[in-house]
C-alpha positions in Angstrom: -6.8 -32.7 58.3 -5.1 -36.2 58.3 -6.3 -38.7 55.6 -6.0 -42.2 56.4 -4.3 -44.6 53.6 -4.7 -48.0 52.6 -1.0 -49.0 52.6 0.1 -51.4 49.4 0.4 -54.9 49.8 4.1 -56.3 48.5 3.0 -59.8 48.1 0.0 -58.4 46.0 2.8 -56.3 44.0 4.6 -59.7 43.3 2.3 -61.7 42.2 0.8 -59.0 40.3 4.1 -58.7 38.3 4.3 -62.5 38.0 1.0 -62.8 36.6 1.6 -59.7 34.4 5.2 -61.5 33.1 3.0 -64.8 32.4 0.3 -63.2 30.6 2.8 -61.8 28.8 4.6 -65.0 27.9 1.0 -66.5 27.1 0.4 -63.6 24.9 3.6 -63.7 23.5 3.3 -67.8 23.0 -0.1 -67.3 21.4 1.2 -65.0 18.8 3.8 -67.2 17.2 1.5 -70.2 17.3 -1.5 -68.1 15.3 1.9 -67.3 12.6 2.3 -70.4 12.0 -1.4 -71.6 12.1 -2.2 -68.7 9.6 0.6 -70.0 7.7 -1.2 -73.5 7.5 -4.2 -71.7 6.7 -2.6 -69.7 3.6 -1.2 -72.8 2.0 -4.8 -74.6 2.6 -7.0 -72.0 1.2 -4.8 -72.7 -2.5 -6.5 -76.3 -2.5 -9.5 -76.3 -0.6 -10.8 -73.1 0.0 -14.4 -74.0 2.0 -12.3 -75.6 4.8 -10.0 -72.9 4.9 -12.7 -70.4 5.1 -14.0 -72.3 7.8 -11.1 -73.0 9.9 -10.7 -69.2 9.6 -13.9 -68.7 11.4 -13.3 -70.7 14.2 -10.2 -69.4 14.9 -12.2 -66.0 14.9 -14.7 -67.4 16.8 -12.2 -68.5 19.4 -10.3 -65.5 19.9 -13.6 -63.1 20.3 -14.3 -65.4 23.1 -11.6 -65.3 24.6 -11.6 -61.7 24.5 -15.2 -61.4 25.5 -14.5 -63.9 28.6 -11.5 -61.5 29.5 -13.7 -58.7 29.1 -16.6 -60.1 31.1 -14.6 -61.0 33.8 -13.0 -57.6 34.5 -16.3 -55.9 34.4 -17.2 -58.4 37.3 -14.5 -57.8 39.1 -14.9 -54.1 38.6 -18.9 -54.2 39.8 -18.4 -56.3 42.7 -15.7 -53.9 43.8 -18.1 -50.9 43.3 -20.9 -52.6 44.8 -19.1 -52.7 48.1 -17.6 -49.5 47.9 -21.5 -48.5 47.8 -22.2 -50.7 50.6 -19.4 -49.4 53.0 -19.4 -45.8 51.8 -15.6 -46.3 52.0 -13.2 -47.0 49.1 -11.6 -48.7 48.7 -13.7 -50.9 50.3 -12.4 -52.6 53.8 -10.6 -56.0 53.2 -8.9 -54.8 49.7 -5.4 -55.4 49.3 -4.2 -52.7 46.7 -0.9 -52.4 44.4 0.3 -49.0 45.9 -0.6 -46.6 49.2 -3.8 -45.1 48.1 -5.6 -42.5 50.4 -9.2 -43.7 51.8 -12.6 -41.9 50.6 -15.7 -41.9 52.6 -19.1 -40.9 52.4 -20.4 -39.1 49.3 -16.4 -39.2 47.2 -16.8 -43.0 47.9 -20.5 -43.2 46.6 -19.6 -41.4 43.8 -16.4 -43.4 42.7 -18.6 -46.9 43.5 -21.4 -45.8 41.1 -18.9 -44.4 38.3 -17.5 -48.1 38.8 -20.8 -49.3 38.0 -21.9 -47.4 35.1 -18.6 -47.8 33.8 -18.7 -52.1 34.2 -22.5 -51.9 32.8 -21.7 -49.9 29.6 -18.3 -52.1 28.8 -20.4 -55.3 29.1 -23.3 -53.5 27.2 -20.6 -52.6 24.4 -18.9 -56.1 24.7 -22.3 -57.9 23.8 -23.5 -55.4 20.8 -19.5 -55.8 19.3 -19.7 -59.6 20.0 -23.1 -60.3 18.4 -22.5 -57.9 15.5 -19.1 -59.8 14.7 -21.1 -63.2 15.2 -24.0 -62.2 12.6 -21.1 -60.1 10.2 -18.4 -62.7 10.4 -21.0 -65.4 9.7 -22.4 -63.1 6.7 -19.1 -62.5 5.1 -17.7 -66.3 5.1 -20.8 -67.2 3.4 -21.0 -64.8 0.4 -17.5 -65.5 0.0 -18.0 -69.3 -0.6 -20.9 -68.9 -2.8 -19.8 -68.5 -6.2 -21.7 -65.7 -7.8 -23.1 -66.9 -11.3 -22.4 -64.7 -14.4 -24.6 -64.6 -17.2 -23.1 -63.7 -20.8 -25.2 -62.1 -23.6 -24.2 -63.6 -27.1 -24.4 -59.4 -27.8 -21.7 -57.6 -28.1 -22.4 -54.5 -26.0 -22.7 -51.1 -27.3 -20.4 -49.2 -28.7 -19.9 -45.4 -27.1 -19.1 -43.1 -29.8 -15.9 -41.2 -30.3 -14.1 -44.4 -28.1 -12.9 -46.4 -31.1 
């Protein structure tokens, strides 16, 4: 029995290592600026700790939604791909350049591998929105205890001695 393959695409390969090399760069980028922003941060927090606290946030903020949007997006990608590999009982589905030679499936493998694709986008995004919102509603918690100043009340009592201490 012969199986048919989809052969790999080299201009796909290349641009996938070119976007891989720049993401990396980005990454790499983002890193040393968020040293020396946490740096600024550190020295601010010594004078003025509220807008510290809440610079802190927002840089939070704005890498959870950046990781969210990255998140979102590849469970997209990943449930469009398995809603056509439903549709064509065939994966990977017909039109789809791929990275290396990768043997065809048809019929009920296919079906299978497009709904695993499915289940598998719908419970990442389901997980990305529970972590997101409990991070929202826990970050947002702890910056505001943290800025409140708890108020201490003294008794003009000395408290009690516990025998045998003294």
């Amino acid at each position: 029995m012969t199986h048919d393959i989809q052969p790999a695409d080299p201009q796909l390969k290349r641009r996938f290592l070119l976007g891989m090399t720049g993401l990396a760069i980005l990454i790499a980028l983002g890193i040393h600026a968020l040293d020396a922003y946490l740096l600024e941060l550190h020295v601010l927090a010594q004078d003025a700790q509220p807008t510290a606290a809440a610079k802190a946030q927002d840089l939070i903020r704005m890498v959870l939604a950046l990781l969210i949007a990255g998140t979102a997006a590849l469970c997209l990608y990943l449930a469009r791909s398995s809603w056509q590999t439903l549709k064509s009982e065939r994966f990977p589905p017909p039109g789809t350049r791929v990275l290396s030679d990768t043997p065809i499936r048809r019929g009920a493998q296919a079906r299978r591998y497009g709904q695993a694709g499915l289940l598998v986008a719908v419970l990442v995004m389901l997980v990305t929105v529970v972590v997101a919102t409990q991070a929202s509603r826990l970050l947002g918690k702890s910056f505001d205890t943290q800025l409140k100043p708890t108020p201490v009340f003294f008794d003009e009592t000395p408290p009690p001695s516990i025998p045998g201490s003294q």
